[in-house]
N, C-alpha and C positions, 0 to 999 in steps of 0.2 A: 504493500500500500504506500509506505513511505517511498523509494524506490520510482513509483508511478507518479507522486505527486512532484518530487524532485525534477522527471524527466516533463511534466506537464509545465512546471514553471521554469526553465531551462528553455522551451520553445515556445512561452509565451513570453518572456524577456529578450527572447532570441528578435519574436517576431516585434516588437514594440523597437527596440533597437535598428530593426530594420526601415520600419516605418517611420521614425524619426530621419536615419541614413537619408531617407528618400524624401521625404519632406526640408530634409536642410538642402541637399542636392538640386530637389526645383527651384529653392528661394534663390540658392547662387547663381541658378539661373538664368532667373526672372529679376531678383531685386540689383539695385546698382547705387553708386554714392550720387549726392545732389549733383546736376554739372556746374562747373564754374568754369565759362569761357571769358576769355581775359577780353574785355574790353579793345577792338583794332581803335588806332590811330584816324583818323581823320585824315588825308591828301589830298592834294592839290587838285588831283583828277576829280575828288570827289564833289569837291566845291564846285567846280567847272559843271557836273554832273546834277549835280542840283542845282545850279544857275538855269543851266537848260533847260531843266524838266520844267521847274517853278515858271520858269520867261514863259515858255511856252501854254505853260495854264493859266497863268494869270491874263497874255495879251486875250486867251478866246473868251476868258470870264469876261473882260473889261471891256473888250471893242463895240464900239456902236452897234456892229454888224453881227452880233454873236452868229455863229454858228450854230443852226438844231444840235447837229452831233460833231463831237472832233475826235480826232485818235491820238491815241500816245503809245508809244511803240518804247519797249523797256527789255534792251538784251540781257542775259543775266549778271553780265558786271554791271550794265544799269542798275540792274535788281539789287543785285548787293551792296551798292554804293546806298542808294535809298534805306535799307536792313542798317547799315551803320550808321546811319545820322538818324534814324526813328530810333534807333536804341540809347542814344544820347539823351531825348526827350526826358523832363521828368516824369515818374510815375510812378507810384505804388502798388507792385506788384512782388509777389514771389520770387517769380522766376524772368528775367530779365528775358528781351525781344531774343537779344541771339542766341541764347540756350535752344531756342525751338528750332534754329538753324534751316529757315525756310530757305529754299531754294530751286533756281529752273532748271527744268532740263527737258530734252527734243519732248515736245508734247505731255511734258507732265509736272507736276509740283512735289516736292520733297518737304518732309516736315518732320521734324522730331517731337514728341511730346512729351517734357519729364513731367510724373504725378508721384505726389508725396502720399505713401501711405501713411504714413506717421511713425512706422514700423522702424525708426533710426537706428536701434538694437543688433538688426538683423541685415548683415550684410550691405549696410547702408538705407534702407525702407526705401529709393526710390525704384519706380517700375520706370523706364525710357521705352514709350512706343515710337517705332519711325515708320513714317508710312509713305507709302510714291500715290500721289493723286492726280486725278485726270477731271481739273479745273473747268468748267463752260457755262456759260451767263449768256443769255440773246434776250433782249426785253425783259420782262418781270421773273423770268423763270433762271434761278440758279442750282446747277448739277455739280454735283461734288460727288466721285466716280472714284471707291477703291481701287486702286492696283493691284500695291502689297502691303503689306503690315505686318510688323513685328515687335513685342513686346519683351524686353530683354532680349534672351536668344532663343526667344520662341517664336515660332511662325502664326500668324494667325490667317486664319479661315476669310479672305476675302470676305463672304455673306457674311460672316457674327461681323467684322470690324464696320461694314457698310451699313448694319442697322445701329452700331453703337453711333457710327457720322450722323447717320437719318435724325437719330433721334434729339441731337445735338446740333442740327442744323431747325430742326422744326423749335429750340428754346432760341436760339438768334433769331430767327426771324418774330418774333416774338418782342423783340429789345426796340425802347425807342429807334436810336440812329439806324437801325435795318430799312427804315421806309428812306431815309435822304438816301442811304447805299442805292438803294433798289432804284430809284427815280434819278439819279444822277447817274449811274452806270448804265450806260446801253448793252454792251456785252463786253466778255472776258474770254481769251483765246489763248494758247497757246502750241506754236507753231511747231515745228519736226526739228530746228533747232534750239526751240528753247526760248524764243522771242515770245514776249507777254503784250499782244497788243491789248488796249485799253479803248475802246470807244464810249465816249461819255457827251452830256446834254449841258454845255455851257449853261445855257438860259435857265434852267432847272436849279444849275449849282447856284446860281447868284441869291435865288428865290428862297431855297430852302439852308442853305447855308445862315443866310439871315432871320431866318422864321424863329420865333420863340417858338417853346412847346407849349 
């Protein structure tokens, strides 16, 4: 009896043991430390780059003639130079613009997500999702289209990551500023190398820019 009860808790210690093995084993994972990306520099190119972009939004906002619709065309060093000066911005936030390390590339958007589970104990508590998204806005209707997605070093299921977007895109639209986005953006593209055209409604921006709530 004694003998029996020994070899019963032998392979129930065994298996608890193993269960925990495997349980640490997914958190190392899945979990990861907070990131901390060092702040870039500001250059000269950059300033030049935002001279441009701004000159160029401001004459269509201002000019007598406004334009229904204009374009703004953003390669991805465009893209990045604007990622560094929006990250400069004050704001109260967690997680700083660049940790999310948006990025273009031929037809699709890159995006890192880090989320704090609170779990700091444990292998660092954050989970880093990166996911490749296939960006498209034409009039009122905006699609935000899985790729891939991955959380830690795990894969995830296209469908699960695309209804967690779904359901996360239907609380934004939701948000005050989602209506000036919507009504001041015509559409959203991105091209086979990675160009981000932007066509937007001058006359709208002037309108709703100024609008109280």
């Amino acid at each position: 009896m004694k003998k029996g009860l020994k070899i019963a808790s032998a392979v129930a210690g065994a298996l608890v043991l193993l269960i925990v093995a495997v349980f640490l084993y997914l958190a190392n994972m899945l979990l990861d430390h907070k990131p901390e990306t060092a702040q870039e520099p500001l250059t000269q190119q950059d300033f030049e780059i935002q001279n441009r972009i701004l000159g160029q939004i401001f004459r269509s906002i201002t000019s007598r003639k406004a334009p229904e619709v204009a374009e703004l065309k953003l390669t991805p060093a465009d893209f990045q130079s604007v990622i560094r000066c929006a990250d400069r911005l004050p704001r109260k936030q967690e997680i700083p613009l660049r940790d999310y390390q948006p990025a273009l590339a031929p037809g699709k958007f890159r995006l890192t997500v880090p989320y704090n589970t609170k779990q700091n104990w444990l292998f660092g508590g954050w989970i880093i999702g990166r996911f490749e998204l296939k960006l498209h806005k034409e009039s009122e209707k905006l699609s935000v289209q899985v790729l891939s997605a991955e959380a830690g070093k795990f894969k995830i299921a296209n469908e699960t990551a695309q209804k967690m977007l779904d359901e996360q895109l239907d609380k934004l639209r939701l948000h005050p500023n989602y209506e000036k986005f919507d009504k001041i953006v015509e559409s959203i593209s991105i091209d086979s190398n990675g160009n981000m055209t932007i066509r937007y409604r001058p006359r709208n921006a002037v309108f709703l820019l100024n609008r109280r709530r």
